[in-house]
mmJSON file of the N, C-alpha and C atoms, coordinates in Angstrom:
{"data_MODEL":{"atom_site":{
"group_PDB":["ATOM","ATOM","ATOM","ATOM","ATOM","ATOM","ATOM","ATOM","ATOM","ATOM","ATOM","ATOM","ATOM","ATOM","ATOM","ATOM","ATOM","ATOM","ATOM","ATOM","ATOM","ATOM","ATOM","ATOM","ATOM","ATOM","ATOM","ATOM","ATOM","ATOM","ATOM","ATOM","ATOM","ATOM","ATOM","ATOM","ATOM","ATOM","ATOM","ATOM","ATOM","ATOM","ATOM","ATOM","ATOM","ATOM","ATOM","ATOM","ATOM","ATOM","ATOM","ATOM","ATOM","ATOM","ATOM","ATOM","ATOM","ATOM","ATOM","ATOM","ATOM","ATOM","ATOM","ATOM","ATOM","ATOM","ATOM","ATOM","ATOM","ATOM","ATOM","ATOM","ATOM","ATOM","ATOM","ATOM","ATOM","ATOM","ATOM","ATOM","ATOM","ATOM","ATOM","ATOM","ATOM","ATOM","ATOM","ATOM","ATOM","ATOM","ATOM","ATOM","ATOM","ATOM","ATOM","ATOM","ATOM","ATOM","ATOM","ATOM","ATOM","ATOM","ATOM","ATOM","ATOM","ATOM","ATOM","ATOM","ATOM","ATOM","ATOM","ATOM","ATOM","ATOM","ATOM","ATOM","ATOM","ATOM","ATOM","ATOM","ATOM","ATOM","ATOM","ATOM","ATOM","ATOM","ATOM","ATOM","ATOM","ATOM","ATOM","ATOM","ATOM","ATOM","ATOM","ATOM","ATOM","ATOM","ATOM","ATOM","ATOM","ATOM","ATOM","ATOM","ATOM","ATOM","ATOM","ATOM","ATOM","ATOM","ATOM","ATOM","ATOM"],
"id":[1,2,3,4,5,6,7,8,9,10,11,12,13,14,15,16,17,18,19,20,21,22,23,24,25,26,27,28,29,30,31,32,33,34,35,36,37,38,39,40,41,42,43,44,45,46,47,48,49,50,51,52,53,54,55,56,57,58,59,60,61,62,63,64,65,66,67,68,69,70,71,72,73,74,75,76,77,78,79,80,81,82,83,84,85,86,87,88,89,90,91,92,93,94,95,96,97,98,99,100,101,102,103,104,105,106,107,108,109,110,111,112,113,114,115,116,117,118,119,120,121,122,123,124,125,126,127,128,129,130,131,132,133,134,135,136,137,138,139,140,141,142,143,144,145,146,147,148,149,150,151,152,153],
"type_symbol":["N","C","C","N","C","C","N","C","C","N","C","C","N","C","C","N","C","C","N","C","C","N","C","C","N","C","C","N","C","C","N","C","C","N","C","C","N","C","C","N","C","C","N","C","C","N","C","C","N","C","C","N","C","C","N","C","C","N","C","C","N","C","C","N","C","C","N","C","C","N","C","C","N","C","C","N","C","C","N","C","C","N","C","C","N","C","C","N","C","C","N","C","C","N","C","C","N","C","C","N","C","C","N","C","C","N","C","C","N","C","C","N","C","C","N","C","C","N","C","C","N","C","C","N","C","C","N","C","C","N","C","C","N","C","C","N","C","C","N","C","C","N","C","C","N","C","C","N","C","C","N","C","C"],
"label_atom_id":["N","CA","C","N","CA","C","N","CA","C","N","CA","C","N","CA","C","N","CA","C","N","CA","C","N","CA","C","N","CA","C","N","CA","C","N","CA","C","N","CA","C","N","CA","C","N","CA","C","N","CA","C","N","CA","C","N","CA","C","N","CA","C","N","CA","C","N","CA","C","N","CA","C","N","CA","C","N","CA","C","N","CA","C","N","CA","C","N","CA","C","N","CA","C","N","CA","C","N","CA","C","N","CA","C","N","CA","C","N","CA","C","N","CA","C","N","CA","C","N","CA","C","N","CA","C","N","CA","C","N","CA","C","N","CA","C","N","CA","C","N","CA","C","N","CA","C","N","CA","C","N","CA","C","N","CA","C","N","CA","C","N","CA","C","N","CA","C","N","CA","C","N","CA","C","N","CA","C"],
"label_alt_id":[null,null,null,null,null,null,null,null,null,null,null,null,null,null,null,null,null,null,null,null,null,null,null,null,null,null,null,null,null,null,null,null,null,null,null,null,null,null,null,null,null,null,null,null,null,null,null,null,null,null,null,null,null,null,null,null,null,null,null,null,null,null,null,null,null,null,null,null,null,null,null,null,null,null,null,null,null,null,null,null,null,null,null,null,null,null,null,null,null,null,null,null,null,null,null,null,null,null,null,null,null,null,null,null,null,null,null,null,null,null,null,null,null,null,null,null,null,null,null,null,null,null,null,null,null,null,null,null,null,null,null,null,null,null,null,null,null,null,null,null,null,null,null,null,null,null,null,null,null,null,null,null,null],
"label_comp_id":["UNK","UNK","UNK","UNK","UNK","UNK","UNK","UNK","UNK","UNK","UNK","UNK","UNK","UNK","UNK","UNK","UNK","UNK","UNK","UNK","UNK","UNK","UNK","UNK","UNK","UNK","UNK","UNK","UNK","UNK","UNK","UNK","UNK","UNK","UNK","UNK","UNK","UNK","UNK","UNK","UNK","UNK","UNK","UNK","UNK","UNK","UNK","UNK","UNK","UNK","UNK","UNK","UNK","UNK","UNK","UNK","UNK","UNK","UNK","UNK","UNK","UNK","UNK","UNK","UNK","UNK","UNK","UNK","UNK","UNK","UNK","UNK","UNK","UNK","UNK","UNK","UNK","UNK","UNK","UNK","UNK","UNK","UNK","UNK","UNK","UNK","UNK","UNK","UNK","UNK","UNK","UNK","UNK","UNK","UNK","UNK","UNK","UNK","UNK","UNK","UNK","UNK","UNK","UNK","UNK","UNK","UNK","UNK","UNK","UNK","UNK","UNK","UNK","UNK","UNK","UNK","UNK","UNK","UNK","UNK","UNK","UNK","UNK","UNK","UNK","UNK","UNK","UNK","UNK","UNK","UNK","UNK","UNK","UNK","UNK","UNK","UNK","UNK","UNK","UNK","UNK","UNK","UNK","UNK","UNK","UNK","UNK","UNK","UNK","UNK","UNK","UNK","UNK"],
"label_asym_id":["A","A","A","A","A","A","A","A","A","A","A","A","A","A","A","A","A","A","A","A","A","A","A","A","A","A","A","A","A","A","A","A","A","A","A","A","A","A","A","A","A","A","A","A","A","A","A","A","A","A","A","A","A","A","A","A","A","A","A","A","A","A","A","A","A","A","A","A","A","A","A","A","A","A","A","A","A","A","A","A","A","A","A","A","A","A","A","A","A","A","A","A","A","A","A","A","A","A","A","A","A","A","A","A","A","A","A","A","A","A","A","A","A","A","A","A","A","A","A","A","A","A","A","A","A","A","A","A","A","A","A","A","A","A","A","A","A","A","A","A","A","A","A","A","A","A","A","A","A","A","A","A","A"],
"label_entity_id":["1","1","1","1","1","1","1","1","1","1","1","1","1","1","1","1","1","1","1","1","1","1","1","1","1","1","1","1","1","1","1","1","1","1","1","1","1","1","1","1","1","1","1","1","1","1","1","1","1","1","1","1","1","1","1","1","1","1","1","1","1","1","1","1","1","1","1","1","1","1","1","1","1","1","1","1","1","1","1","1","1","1","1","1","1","1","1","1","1","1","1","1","1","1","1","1","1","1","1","1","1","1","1","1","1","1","1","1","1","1","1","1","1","1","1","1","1","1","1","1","1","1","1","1","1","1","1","1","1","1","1","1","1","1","1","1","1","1","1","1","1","1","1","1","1","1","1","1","1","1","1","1","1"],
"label_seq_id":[1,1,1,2,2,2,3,3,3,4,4,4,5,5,5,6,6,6,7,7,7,8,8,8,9,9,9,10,10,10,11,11,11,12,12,12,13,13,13,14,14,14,15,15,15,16,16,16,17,17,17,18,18,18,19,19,19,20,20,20,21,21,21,22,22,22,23,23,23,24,24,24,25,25,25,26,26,26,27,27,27,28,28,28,29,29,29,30,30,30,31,31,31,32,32,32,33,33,33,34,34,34,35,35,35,36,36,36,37,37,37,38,38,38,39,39,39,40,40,40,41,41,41,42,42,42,43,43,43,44,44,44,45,45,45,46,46,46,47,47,47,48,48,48,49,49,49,50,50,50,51,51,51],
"pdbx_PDB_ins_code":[null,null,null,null,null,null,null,null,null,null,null,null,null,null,null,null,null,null,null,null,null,null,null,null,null,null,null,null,null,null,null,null,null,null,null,null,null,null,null,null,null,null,null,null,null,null,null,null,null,null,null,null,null,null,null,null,null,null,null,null,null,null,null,null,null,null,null,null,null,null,null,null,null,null,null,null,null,null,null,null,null,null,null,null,null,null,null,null,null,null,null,null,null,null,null,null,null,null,null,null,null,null,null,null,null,null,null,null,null,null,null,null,null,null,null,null,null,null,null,null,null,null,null,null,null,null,null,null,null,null,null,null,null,null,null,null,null,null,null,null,null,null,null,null,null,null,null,null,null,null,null,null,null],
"Cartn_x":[11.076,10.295,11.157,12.064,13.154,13.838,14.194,15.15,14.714,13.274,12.245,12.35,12.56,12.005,13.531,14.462,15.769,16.113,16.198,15.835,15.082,13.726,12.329,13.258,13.663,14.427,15.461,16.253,17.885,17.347,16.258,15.801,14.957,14.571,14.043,14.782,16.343,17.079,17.946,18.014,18.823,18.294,16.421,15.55,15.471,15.716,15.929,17.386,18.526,19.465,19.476,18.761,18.478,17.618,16.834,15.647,16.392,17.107,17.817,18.641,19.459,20.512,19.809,18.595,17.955,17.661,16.942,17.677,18.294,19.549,20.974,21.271,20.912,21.225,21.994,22.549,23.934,23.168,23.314,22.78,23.223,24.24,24.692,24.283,23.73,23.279,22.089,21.28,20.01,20.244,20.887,20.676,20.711,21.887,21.932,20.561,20.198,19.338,17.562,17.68,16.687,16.886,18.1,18.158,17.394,17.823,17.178,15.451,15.77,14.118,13.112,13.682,12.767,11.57,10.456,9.396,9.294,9.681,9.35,10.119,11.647,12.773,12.203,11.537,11.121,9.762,9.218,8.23,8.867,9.811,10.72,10.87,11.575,12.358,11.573,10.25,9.37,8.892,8.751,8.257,9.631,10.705,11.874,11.707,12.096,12.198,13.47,14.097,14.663,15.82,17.441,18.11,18.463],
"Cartn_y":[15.649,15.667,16.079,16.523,17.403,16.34,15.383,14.423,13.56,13.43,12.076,12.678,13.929,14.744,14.369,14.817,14.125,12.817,12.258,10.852,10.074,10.703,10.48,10.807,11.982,12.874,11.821,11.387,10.56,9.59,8.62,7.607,7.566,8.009,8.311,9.002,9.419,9.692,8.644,7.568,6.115,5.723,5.457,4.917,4.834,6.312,6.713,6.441,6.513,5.995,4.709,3.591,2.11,1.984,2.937,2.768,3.344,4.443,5.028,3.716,3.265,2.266,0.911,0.541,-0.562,0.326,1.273,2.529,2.236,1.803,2.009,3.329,4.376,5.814,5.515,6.953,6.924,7.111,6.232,6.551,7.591,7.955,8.945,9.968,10.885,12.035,11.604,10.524,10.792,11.254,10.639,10.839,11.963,13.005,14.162,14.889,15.167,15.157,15.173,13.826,13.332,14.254,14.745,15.512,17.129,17.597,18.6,18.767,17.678,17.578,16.891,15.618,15.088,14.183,14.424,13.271,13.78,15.051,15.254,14.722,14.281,13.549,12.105,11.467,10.176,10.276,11.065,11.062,10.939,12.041,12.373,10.485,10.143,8.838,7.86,7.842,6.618,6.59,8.017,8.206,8.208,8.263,7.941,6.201,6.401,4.591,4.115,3.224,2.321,2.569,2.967,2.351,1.651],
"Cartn_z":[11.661,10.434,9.249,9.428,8.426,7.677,9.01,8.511,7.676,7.785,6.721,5.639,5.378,3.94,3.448,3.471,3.286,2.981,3.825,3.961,2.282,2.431,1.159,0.033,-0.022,-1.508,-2.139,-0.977,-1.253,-2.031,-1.225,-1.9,-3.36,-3.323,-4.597,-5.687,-5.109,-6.466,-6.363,-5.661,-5.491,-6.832,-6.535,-6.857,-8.573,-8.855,-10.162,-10.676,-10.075,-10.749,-11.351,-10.522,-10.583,-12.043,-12.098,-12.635,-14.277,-14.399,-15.611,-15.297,-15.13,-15.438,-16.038,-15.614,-16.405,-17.36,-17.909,-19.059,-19.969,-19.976,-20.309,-20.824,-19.59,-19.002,-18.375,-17.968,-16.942,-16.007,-14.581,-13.409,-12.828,-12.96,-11.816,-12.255,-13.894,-13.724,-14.099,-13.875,-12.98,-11.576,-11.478,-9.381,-9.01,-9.814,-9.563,-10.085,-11.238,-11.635,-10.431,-10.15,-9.363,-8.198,-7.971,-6.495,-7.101,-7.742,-7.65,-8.583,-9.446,-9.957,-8.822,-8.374,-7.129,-8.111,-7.766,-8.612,-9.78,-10.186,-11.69,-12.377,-12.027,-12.702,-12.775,-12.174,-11.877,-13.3,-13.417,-14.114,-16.107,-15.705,-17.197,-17.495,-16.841,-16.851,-16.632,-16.36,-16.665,-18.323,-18.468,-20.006,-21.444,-20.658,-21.782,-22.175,-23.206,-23.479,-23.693,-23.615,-23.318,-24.589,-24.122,-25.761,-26.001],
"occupancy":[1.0,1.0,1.0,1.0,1.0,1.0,1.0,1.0,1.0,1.0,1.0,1.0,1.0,1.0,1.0,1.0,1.0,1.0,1.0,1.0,1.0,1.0,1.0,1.0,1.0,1.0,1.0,1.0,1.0,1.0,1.0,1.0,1.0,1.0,1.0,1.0,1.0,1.0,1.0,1.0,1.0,1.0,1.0,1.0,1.0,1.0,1.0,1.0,1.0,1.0,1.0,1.0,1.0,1.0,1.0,1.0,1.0,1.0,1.0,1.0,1.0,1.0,1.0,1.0,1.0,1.0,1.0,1.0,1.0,1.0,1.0,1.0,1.0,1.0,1.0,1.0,1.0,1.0,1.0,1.0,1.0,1.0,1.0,1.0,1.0,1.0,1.0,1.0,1.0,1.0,1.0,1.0,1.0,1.0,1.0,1.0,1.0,1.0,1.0,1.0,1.0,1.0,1.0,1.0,1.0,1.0,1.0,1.0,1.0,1.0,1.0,1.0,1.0,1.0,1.0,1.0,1.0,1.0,1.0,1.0,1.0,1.0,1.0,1.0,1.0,1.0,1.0,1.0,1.0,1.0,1.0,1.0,1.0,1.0,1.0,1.0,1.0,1.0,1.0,1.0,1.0,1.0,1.0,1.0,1.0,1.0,1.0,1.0,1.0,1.0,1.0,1.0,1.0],
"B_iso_or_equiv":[0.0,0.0,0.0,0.0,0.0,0.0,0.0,0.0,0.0,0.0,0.0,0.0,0.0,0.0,0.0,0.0,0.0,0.0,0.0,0.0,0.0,0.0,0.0,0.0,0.0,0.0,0.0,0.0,0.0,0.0,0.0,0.0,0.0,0.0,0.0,0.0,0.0,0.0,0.0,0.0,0.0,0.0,0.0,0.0,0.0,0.0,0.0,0.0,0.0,0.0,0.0,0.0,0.0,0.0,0.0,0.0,0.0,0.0,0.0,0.0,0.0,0.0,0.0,0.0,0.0,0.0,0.0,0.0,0.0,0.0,0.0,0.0,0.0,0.0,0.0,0.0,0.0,0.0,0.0,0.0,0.0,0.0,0.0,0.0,0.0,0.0,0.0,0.0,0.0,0.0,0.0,0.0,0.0,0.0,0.0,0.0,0.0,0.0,0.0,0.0,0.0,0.0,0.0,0.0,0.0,0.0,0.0,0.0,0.0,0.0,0.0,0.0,0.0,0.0,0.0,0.0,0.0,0.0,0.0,0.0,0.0,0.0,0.0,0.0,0.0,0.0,0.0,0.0,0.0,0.0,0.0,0.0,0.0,0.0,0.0,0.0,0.0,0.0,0.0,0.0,0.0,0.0,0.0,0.0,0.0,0.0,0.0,0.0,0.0,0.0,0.0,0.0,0.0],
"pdbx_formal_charge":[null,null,null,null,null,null,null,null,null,null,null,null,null,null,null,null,null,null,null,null,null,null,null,null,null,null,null,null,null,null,null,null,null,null,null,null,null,null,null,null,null,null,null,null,null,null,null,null,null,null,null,null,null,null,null,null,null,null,null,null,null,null,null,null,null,null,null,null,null,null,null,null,null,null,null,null,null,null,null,null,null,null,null,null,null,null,null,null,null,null,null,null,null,null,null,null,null,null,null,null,null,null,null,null,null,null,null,null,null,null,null,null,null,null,null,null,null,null,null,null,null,null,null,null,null,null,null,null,null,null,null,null,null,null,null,null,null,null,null,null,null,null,null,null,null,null,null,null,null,null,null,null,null],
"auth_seq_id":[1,1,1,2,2,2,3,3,3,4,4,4,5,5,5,6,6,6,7,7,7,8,8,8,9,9,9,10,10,10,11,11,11,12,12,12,13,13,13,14,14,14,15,15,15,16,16,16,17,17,17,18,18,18,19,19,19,20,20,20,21,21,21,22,22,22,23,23,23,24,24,24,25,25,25,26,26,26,27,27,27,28,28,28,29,29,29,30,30,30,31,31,31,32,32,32,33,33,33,34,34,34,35,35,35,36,36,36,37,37,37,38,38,38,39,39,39,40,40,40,41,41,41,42,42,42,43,43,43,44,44,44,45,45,45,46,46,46,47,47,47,48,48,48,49,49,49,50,50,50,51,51,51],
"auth_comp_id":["UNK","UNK","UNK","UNK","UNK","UNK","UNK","UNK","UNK","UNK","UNK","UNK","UNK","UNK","UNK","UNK","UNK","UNK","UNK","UNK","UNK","UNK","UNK","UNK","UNK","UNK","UNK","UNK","UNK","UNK","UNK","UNK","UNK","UNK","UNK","UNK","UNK","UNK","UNK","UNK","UNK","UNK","UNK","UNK","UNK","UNK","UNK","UNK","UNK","UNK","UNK","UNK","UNK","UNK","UNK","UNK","UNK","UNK","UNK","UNK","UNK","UNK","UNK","UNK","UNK","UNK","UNK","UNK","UNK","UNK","UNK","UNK","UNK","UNK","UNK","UNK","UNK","UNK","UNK","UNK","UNK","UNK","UNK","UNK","UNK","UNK","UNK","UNK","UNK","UNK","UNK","UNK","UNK","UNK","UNK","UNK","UNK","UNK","UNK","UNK","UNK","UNK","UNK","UNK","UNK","UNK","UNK","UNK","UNK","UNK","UNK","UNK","UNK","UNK","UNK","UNK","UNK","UNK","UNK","UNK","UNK","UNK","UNK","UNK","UNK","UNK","UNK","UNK","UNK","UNK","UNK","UNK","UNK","UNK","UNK","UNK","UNK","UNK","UNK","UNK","UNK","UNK","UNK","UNK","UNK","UNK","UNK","UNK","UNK","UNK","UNK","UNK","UNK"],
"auth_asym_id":["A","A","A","A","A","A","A","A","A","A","A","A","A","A","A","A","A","A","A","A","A","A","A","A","A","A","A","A","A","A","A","A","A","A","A","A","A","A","A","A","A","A","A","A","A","A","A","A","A","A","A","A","A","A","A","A","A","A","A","A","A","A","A","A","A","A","A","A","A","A","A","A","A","A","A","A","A","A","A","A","A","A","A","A","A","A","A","A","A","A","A","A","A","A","A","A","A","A","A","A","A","A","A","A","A","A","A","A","A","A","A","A","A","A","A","A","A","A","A","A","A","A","A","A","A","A","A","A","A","A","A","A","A","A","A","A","A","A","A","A","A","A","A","A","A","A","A","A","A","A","A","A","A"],
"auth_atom_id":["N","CA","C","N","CA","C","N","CA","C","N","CA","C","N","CA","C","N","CA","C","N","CA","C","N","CA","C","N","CA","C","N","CA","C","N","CA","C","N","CA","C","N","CA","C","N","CA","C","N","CA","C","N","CA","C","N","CA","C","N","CA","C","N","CA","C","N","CA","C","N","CA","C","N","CA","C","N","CA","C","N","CA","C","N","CA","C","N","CA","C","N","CA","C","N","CA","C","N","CA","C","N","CA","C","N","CA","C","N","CA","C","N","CA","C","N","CA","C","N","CA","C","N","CA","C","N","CA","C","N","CA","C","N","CA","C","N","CA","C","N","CA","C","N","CA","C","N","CA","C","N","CA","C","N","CA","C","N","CA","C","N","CA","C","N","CA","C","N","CA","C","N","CA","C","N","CA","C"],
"pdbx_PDB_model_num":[1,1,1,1,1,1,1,1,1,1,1,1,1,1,1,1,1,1,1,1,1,1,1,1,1,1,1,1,1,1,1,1,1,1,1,1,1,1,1,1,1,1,1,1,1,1,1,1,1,1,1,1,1,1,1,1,1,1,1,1,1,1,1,1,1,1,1,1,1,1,1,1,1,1,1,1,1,1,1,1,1,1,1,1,1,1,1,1,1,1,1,1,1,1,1,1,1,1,1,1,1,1,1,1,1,1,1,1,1,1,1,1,1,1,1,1,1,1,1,1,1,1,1,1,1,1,1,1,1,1,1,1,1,1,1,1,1,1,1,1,1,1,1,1,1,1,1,1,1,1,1,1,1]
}}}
């Protein structure tokens, strides 16, 4: 069960790098970012707009 929660976290800061890079954010400090925010980073970054 440990390993899914891991597993869930990684992807979803993949998820968000992809997602800041259509952005034209830097993906990679989303990802980091996304690792320790988790869905609240995903939330920040649906509500940023686009530069």
């Amino acid at each position: 069960m440990e390993n899914q929660f891991f597993v869930g976290w990684g992807t979803l800061a993949l998820i968000n790098a992809g997602l800041a890079q259509g952005k034209n954010r830097t993906g990679f400090n989303w990802f980091l970012l996304s690792i320790i925010l988790g869905p609240l980073a995903t939330l920040i970054l649906l509500f940023c707009e686009k530069r």
